[in-house]
C-alpha positions in Angstrom: -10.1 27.3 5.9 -10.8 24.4 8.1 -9.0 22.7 10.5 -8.6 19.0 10.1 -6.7 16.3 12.2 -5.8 14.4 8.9 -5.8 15.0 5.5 -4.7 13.5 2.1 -2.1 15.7 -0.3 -0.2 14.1 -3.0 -1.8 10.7 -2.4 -0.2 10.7 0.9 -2.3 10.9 4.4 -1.1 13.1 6.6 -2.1 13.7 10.5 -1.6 16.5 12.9 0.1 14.4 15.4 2.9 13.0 12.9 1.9 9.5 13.0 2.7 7.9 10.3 0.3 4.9 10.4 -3.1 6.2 9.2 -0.9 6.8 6.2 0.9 3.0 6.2 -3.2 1.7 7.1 -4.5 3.4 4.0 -2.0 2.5 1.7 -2.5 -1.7 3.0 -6.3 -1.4 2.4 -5.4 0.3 -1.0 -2.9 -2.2 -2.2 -5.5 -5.3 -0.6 -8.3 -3.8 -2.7 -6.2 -3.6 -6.0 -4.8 -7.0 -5.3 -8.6 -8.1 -5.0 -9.6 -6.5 -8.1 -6.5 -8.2 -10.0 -7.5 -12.0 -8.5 -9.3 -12.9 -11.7 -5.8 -12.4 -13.3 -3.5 -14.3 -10.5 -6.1 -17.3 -10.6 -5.8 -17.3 -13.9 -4.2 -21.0 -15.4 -3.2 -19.5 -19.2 -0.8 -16.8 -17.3 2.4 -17.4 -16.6 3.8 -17.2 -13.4 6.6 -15.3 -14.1 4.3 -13.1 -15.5 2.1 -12.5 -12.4 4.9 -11.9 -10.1 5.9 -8.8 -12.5 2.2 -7.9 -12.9 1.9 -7.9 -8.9 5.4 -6.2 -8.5 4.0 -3.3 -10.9 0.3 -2.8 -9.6 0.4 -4.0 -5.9 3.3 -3.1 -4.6 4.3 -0.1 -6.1 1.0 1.2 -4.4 1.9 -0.7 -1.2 5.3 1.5 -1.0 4.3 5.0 -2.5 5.9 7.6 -0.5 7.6 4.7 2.1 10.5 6.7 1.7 9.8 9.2 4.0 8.1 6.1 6.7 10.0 6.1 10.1 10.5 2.0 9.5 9.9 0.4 13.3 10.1 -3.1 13.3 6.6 -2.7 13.8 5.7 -1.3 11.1 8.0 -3.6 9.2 6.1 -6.8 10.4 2.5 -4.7 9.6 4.2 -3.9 6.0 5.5 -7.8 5.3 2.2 -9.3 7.0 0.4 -7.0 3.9 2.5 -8.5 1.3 
């Protein structure tokens, strides 16, 4: 078995030294890429708005906030978390 500083299990990054941020990082990029993936659907004119929100509620930020239950919520990672959304 190796030893490894950080590593993913259940979707989740973990690190040797607790930190919770590589996790919180990862999960930003993720959420930016799938948000970049869905732009042909947000710039879309024939979609609702209403529609969008809900769409973005259901594929962006439930990624966003997988696992954020078990975050230590700083104010700084509260300002990192609303800059991302």
């Amino acid at each position: 078995m190796e030893n490894v500083f950080k590593f993913k299990y259940l979707g989740t990054l973990f690190a040797a030294d607790g930190c919770q941020m590589y996790d919180i990082t990862a999960r930003i990029a993720a959420a930016k890429k799938r948000c970049g993936a869905l732009r042909g659907i947000f710039d879309s004119k024939d979609l609702d708005l209403s529609l969008k929100i809900r769409l973005y509620v259901a594929a962006v930020c439930s990624l966003l906030t997988y696992g954020a239950e078990t975050w230590d919520l700083a104010e700084s990672v509260q300002r990192k978390l609303n800059g991302a959304n």
